[in-house]
N, C-alpha and C positions, 0 to 999 in steps of 0.2 A: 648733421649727424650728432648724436647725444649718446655717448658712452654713460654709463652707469655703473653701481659695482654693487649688482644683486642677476640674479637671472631672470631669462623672458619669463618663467612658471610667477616668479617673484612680482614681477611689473605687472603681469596681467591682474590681478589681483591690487598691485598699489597704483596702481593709474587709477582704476574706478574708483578705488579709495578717495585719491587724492582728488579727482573733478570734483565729490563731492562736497569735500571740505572747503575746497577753497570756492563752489558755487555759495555758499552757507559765505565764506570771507568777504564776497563780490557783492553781494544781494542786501536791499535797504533802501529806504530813502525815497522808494519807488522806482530804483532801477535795479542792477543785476539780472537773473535767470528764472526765468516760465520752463517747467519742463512740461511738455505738451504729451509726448507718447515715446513710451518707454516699453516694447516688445520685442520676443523676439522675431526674428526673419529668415525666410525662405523663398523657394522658386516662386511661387504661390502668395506671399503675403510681405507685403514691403519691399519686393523684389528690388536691387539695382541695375540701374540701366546707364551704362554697360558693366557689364560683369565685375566683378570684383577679381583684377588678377595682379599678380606681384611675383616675384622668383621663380617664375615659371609654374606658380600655382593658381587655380582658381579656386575661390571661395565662395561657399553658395547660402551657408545658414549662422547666424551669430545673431547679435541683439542690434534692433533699431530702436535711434533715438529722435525725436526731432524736440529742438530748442527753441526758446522766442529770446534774447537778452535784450534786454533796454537800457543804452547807453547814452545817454544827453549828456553827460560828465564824462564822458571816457573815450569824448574824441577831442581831438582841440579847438578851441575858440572859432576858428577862421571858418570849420565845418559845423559847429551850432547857426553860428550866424546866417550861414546860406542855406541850411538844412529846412525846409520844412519840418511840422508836425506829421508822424511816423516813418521819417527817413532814418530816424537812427534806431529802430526798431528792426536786430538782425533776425533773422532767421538759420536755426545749423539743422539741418539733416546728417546723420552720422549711423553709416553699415558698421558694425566691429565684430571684425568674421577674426579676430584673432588666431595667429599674428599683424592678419593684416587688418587696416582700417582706413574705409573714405569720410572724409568729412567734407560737405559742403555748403559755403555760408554764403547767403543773399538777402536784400533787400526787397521782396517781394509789392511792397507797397509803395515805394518811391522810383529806386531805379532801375528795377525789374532786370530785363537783360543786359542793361548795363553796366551789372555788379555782382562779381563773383569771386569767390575765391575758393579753391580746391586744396585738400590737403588732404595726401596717400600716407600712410603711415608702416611700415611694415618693421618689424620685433626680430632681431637676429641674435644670436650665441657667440658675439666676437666684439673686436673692440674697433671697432668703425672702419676696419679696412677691405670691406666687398667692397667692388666696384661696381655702380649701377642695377643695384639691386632691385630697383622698379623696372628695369626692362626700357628706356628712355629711348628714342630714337630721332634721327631728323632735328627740326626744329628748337624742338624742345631739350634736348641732348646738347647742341650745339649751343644754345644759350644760358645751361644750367650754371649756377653758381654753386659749389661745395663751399657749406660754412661747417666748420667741424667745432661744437660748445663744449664749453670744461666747463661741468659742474663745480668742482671744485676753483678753479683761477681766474675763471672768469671776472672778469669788473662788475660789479652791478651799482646800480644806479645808488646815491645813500639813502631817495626817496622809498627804494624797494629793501631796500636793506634790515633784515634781522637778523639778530644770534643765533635763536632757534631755528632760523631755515639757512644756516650755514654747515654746509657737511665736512669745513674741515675743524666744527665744532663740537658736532654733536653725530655721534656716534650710534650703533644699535647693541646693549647688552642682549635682547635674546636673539640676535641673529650672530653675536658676537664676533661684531664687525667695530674697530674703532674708525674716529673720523679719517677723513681724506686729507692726505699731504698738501700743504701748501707749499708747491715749491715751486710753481709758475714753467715748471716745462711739461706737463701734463703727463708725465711717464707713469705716473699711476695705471693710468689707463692698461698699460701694456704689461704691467704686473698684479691688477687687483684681481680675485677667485674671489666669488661668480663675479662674469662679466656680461654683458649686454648692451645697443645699440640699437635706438629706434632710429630708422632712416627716415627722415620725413621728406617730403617733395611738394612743395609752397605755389601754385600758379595763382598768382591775382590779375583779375582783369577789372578794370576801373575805366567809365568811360564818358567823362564832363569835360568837356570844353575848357579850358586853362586850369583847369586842376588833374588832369589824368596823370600825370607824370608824379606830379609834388603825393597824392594819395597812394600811388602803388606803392613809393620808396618810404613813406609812412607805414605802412601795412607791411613791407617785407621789416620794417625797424622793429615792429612792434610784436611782430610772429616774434621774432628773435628774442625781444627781450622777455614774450610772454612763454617762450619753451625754456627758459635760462631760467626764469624764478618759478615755473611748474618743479623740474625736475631736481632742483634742489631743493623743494621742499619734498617731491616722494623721496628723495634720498636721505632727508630727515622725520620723515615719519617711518619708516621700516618698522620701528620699536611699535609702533601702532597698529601696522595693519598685519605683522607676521605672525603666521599663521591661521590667518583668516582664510575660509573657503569663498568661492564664488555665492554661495546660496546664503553667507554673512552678507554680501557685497549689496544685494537684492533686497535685501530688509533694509540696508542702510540707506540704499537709493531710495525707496520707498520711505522711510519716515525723514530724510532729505524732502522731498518733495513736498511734504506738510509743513516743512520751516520755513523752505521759501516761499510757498505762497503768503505765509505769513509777514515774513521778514521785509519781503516786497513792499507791504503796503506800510510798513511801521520803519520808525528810528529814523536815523542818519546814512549817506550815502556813504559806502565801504569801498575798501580794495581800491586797485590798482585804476589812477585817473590819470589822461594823457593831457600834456599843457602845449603850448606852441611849440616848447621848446626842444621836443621828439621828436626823431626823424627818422 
């Protein structure tokens, strides 16, 4: 759960924002993001299977995306080494029927069914306290872990560390909001106007013989640390993407897509790299 202090009208708008910039941050060197298709969807065209439902809603039409990322640097040593050539080649297919949203990443050319990871995302008007707002049952209920992130107090690593993507630095004059308290008990959350909460729900399925274990608790490390430094950098761009409409959001994605193809093939590898020492 990731409290924020803007509203869901606000996020929907600085989430797109923010994938793009920081896809532009990730991309280089010849790895980072392919974005392969980027339309919208309905019963008829891109359908999901099964249905897109979340709070007792179903979602039938929003924008689909499918991803390629190429990461040879951005997993740890121990999986270069035993990874063949195109196993670190993921694949994301992403419905975003906003508020809700499926993401799902695979390895289609290596470990085909043997690797997946599922992530439901769904946009609320509160500050993290619905309970089970995906609708969880059984199994998957019974085994859920609640990790509740603070933007603001969180640790972050000093490798991922900036000023400019620190919110209790750097504030929004036109949304005239200043930064977030740093006061390590997170009560912000239960006082800041607007407020908002993506509830995410993380299932990874990993499945190699003496590594299945040691990769899932990698993978759940690395969600974590990658929704921690996502949403405190939309928390610091505000000042950037406020007031922007959806149909800015589409032109920005689209000449997005011409940098990185560019970007890809030129320079230095960017962004955020995983070493042994992540867990």
């Amino acid at each position: 759960r990731i409290t924020l202090p803007m509203s869901v009208e606000e996020y929907h708008v600085g989430q797109l924002y923010s994938v793009a910039q920081v896809s532009k941050n990730e991309t280089g060197g010849g790895e980072g993001v392919e974005v392969v298709v980027n339309q919208p969807f309905d019963a008829n065209t891109h359908a999901p299977n099964p249905p897109l439902t979340a709070n007792g809603q179903t979602f039938t039409k929003g924008q689909y995306t499918h991803k390629i990322y190429y990461l040879s640097q951005k997993v740890p040593a121990f999986v270069r080494f035993l990874a063949p050539k195109g196993a670190l080649e993921i694949h994301e297919v992403a419905w975003n029927a906003y508020p809700y949203c499926r993401t799902v990443i695979t390895n289609p050319d290596y470990m085909k069914e043997n690797f997946y990871v599922v992530i439901e995302s769904f946009h609320a008007p509160d500050n993290g306290t619905t309970q089970n707002i995906h609708g969880l049952s059984g199994r998957d209920l019974s085994q859920r872990q609640v990790v509740k992130l603070d933007v603001a107090n969180d640790k972050v690593p000093s490798k991922d560390y900036k000023p400019e993507w620190d919110p209790c630095l750097v504030g929004s004059p036109k949304a005239g909001r200043a930064p977030l308290p740093k006061d390590k008990t997170g009560e912000w959350m239960n006082k800041v106007n607007p407020v908002m909460t993506c509830y995410k729900v993380v299932k990874v399925w990993f499945k190699w013989f003496g590594l299945q274990k040691r990769m899932e608790n990698f993978a759940v490390g690395q969600y974590n640390r990658l929704f921690l430094n996502f949403h405190r950098q939309v928390v610091c761009w505000v000042n950037d993407f406020y007031g922007l409409t959806i149909e800015d959001i589409r032109r920005i994605e689209a000449e997005t897509k011409e940098k990185l193809d560019k970007q890809r093939k030129e320079g230095q590898i960017r962004g955020m790299v995983a070493t042994d020492d992540d867990k």
